[in-house]
N, C-alpha and C positions, 0 to 999 in steps of 0.2 A: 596491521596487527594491533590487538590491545595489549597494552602493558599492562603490568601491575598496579601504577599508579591511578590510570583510569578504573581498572577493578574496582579499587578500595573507593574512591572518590561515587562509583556509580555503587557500591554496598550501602554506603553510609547515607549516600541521596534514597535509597531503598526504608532506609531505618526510618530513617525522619518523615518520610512519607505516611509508612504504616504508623508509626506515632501519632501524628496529626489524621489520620484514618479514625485510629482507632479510639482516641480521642471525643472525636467528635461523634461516633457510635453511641459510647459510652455517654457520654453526656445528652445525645437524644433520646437514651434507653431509660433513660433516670439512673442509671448507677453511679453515677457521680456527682455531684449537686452545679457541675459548670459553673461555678464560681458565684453561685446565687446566694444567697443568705435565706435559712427557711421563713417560709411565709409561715410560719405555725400552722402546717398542715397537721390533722387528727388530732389538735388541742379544741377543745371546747370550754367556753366558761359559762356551759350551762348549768343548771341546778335544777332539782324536782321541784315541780310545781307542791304550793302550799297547800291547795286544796286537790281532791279526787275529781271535783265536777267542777265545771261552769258552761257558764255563756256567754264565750268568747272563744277565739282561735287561742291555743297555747302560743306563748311569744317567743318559737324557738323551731328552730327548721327543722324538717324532717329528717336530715341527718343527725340532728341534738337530739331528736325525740328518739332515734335507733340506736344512738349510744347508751342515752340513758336506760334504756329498754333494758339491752344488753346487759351494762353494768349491775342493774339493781334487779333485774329478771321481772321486768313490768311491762303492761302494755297499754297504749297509748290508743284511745277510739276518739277521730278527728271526726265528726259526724256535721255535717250542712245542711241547711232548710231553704225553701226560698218561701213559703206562706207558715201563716199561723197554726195550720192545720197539722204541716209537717213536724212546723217545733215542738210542735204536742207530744207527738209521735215520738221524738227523739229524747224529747224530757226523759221516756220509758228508761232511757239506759242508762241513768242512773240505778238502780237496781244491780248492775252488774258488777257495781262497787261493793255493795255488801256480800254480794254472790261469790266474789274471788276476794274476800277478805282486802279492801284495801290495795289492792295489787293494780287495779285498774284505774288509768286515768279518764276522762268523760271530757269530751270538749265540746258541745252542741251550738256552733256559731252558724249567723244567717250565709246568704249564698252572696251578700253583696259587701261580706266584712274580708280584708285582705290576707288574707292567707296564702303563705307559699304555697302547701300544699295544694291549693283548687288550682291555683297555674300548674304544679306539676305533674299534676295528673292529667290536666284536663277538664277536669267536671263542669260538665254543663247540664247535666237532669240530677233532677234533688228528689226527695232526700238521697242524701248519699254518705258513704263513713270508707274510712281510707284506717286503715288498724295497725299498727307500728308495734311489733315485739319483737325481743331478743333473739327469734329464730325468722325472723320477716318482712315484709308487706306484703296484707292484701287487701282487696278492694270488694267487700261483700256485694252480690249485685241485686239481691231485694235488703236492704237497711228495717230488718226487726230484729227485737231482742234475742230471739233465736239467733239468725243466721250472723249477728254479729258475736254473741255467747261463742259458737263455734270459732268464730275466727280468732278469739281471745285464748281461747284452749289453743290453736294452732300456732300464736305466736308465745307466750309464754316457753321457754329452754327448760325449764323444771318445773314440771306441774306442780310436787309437795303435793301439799296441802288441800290443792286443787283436783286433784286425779279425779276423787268422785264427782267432782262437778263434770267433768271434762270426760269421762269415759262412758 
């Protein structure tokens, strides 16, 4: 027969089980930090770039650049070349700074400058443009001023200003 003392002795081995259960749940789930100290996860100490264009990669991951996006309601065209002919071609979108008032950032770097974004996507045929805004990515798949116009209206959160351009 069990007594009572066994009861209580196998209650409390029940408690401390589920504790240490549920514990270690909890701490796989992420709802409890398991005794870690934050890695500054969702802190960025990025800043807007000074200029609208260049010719170079932006110096900021593509997570920076979708924050930023986010934050300041802008969008971000990472655009790659790999010949002279391309960069021509890519120069065009500078225009698109005037077009959305300032809203758009322009990055036309070659295909052999290191950029997070070409590993993360993938890119290996050029020209190519990777578009970062406050409501997105996307990946235009002919890179002209058109079809990247369009994907600038599509990442932009509030058009404003832009509506007529964009409708």
């Amino acid at each position: 027969m069990v007594n009572a003392k066994q009861i209580g002795i196998f209650v409390v081995a029940i408690l401390i089980g589920g504790g240490f259960a549920f514990g270690g749940i909890a701490s796989y789930a992420g709802i409890v930090g398991g005794g870690q100290q934050s890695q500054g996860k969702g802190e960025f100490d990025a800043t807007m770039p000074e200029q609208n264009y260049q010719e170079s990669p932006y110096n900021m991951s593509l997570r920076e650049q979708q924050v930023l996006a986010y934050n300041n309601d802008v969008v971000f065209v990472n655009a790659f070349y790999e010949n002279e002919e391309q960069r021509e071609q890519l120069q065009q979108l500078q225009s698109l700074i005037q077009r959305f008032d300032s809203r758009v950032y322009v990055s036309v770097a070659s295909s052999s400058s290191s950029s997070e974004i070409l590993v993360s996507y993938g890119i290996v045929e050029f020209p190519s443009a990777v578009v970062t805004g406050g409501s997105g990515v996307s990946q235009p798949e002919n890179v002209t001023v058109e079809r990247i116009s369009e994907a600038v209206c599509d990442g932009f959160r509030n058009l404003d200003d832009q509506s007529a351009e964009c409708l």
